[in-house]
C-alpha positions as CSV (number, residue, x, y, z in Angstrom):
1,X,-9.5,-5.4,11.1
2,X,-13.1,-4.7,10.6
3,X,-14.9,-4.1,7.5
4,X,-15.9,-0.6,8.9
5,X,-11.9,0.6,9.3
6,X,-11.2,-0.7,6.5
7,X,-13.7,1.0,4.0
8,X,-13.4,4.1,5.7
9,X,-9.7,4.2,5.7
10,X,-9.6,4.0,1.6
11,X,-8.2,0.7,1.6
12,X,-10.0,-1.0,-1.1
13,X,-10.4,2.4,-3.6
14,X,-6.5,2.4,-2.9
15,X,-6.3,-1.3,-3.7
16,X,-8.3,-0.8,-6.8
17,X,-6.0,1.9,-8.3
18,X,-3.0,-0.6,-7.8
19,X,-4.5,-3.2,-9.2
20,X,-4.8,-0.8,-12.3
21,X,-1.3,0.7,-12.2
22,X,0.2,-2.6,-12.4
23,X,-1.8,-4.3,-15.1
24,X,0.9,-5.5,-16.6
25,X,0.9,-8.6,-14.9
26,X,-3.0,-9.3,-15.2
27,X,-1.8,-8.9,-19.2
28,X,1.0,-12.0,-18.5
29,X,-1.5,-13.8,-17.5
30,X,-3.9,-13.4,-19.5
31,X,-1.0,-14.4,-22.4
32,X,0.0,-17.6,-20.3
33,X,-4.0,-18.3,-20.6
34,X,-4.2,-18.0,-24.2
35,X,-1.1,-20.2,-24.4
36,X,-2.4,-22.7,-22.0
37,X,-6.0,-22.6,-24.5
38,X,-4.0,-23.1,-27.8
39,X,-0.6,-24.2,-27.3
40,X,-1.4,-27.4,-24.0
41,X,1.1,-24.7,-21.4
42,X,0.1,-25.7,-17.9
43,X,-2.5,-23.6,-16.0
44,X,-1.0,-23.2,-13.1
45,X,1.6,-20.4,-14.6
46,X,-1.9,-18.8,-15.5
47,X,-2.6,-18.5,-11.9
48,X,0.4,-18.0,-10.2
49,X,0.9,-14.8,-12.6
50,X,-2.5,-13.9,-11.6
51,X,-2.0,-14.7,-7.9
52,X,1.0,-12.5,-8.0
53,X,-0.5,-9.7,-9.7
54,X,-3.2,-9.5,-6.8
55,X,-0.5,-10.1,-3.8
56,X,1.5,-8.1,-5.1
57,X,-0.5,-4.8,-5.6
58,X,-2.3,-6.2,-1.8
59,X,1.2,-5.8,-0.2
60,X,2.7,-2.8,-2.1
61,X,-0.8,-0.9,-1.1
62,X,-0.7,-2.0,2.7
63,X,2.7,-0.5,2.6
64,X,1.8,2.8,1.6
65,X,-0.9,3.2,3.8
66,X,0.5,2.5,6.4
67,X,3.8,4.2,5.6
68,X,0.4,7.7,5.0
69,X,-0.4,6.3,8.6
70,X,3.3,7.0,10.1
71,X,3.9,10.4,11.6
72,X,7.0,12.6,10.6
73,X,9.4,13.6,13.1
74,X,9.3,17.3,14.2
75,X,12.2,19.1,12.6
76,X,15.0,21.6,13.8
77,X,12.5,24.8,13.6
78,X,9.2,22.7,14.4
79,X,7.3,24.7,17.2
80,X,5.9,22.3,19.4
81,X,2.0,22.7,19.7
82,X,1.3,19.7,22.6
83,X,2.7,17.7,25.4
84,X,3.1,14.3,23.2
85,X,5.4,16.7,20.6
86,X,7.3,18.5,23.5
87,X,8.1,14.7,25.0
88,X,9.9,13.8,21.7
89,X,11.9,16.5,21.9
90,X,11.0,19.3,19.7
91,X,13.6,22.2,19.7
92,X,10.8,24.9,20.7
93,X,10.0,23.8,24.2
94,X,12.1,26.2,25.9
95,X,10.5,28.9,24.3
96,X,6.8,27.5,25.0
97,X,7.2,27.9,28.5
């Protein structure tokens, strides 16, 4: 994917408001840090809680773009308004022509 699609598309702003809706687990981390600093807990439970903050907000914002990206089905009453609709089906092609 180039850098072009992929700042035009929104992907990083989108990216960016995840990683704020789900600071919760950017606040575990930074908890298992302060316990790693004053109490000897491993740092590797620091970064695996903040690898999984960022790969999780990476994957659950992918999914929603793409899933913006999909296109919905053309319903019961949909009136067909081009030949790639009509080929799927749509229930007003009778009437179109």
């Amino acid at each position: 994917m180039s850098e072009r699609k992929i700042s035009s598309s929104g992907f990083l702003k989108a990216y960016a408001v995840n990683l704020l809706l789900q600071v919760e687990w950017l606040l575990l981390a930074g908890i298992l840090l302060a316990l790693h600093l004053f109490k000897g807990l491993s740092i590797v439970l620091f970064w695996a809680a903040l690898g999984f903050w960022l790969l999780l907000s990476l994957v659950v914002t992918w999914f929603v773009t793409w899933a913006a990206g999909c296109e919905t089905p053309p319903g019961p009453g949909a009136k067909c308004t081009s030949e790639r609709l009509a080929k799927r089906g749509c229930s007003d092609v009778s009437a179109k022509g």
